[in-house]
C-alpha positions in Angstrom: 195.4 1.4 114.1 192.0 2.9 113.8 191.6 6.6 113.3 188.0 8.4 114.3 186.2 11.5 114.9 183.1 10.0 117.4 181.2 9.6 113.8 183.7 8.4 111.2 186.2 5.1 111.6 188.8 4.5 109.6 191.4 1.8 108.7 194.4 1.5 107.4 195.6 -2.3 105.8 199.5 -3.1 107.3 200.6 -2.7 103.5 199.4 1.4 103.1 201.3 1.7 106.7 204.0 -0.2 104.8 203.9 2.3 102.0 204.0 5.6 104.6 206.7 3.8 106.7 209.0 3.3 103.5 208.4 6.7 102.2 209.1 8.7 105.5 211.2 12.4 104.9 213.9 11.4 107.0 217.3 13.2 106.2 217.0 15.1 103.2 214.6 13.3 101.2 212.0 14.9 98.8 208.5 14.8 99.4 206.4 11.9 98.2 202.6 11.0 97.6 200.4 9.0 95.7 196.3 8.0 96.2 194.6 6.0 98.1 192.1 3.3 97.5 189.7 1.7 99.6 186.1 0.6 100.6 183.3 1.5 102.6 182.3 -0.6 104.8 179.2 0.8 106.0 178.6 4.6 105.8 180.8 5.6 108.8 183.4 2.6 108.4 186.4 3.0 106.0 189.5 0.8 105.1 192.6 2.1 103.6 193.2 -1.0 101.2 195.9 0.3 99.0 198.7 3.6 98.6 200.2 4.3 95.6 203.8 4.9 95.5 205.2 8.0 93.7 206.0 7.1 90.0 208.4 8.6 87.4 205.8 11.1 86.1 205.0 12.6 89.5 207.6 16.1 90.8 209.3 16.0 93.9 210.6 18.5 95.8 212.1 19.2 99.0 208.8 20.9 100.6 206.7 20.2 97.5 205.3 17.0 95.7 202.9 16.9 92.8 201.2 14.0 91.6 200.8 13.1 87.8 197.1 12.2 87.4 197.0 10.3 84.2 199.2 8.0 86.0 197.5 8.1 89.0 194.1 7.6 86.9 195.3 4.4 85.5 196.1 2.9 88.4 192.7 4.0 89.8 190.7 2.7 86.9 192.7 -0.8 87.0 191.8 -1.6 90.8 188.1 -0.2 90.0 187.7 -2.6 87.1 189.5 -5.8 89.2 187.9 -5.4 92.9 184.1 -5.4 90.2 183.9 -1.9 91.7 184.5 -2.4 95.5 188.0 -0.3 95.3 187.4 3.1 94.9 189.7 6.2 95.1 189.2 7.6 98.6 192.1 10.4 99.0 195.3 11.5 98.8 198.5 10.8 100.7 202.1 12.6 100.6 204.8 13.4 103.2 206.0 16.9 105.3 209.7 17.0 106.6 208.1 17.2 110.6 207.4 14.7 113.2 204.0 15.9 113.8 202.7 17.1 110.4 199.7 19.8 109.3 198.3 20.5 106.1 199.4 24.0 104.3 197.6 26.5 102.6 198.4 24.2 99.4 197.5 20.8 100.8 193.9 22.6 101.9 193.5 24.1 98.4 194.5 20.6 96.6 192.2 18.5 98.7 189.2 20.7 97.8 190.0 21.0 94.2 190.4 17.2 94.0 186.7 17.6 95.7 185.1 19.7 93.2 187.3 18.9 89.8 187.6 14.8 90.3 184.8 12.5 89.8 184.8 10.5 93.3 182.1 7.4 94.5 181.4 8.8 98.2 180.7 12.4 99.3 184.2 12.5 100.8 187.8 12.5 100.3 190.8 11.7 102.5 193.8 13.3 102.8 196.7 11.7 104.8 200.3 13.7 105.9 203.1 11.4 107.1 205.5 13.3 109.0 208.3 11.1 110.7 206.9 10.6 113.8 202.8 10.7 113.4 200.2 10.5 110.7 197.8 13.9 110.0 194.7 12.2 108.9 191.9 14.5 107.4 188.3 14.1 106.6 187.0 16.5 103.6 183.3 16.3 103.2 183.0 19.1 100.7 182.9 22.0 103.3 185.5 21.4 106.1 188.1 19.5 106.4 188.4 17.3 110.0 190.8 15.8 111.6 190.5 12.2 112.0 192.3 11.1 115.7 193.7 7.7 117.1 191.1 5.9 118.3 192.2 4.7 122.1 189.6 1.8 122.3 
């Protein structure tokens, strides 16, 4: 599945779908999240190579997750070092109890303090909502965040 904007593709690998599918808020689970890792392909081409799944050190909550980052650092640093610098960290990913999900007023402010507070290797960062039926997939570029659609092709 392919997700697009008319200017930016992007990928996801069938183990990150994997990931999402497992970690769906069906019933009355918690929300969950991790990062995601990946590679450019070319400027406007991007694949979703790996998800994170939530660890011991992160917080869950019913309509609230929170990552740990020196956990989440580690694991970035580790597939940095083994891919010789091909894997990067590309984004965030976490759940919403709702079929068709949207980011909050907290999911916005996260994404563009991840932005300005992390060091990142491209001038963008994702940010992926899994509801239980459909995926919110967002493009940050520093200024606005975009909504990345199926692509029907």
């Amino acid at each position: 599945m392919t997700y697009s904007d008319g200017n930016i593709n992007l990928s996801f690998n069938e183990g990150v779908l994997n990931v999402f599918s497992h970690f769906k808020q069906t019933g009355n689970k918690y929300e969950k999240g991790g990062i995601l890792l990946g590679q450019c392909l070319k400027q406007n081409e991007i694949v979703i190579t790996k998800a994170t799944t939530p660890t011991l050190f992160d917080k869950s909550k019913r309509y609230g997750f929170h990552r740990n980052k020196k956990s989440a650092q580690l694991f970035i640093n580790y597939e940095f070092l083994n891919s010789l610098g091909t894997t990067i960290y590309i984004g965030e990913w976490h759940t919403h109890p709702e079929d068709y999900p949207t980011p909050s007023a907290t999911d916005i402010k996260m994404i563009k303090n991840q932005f300005k507070k992390n060091l990142i290797n491209e001038n963008f960062l994702l940010m992926v909502i899994v509801g239980r039926k459909d995926f919110y997939v967002g493009y940050f570029n520093g200024k606005k965040l975009t909504q990345l659609k199926v692509n029907q092709h």
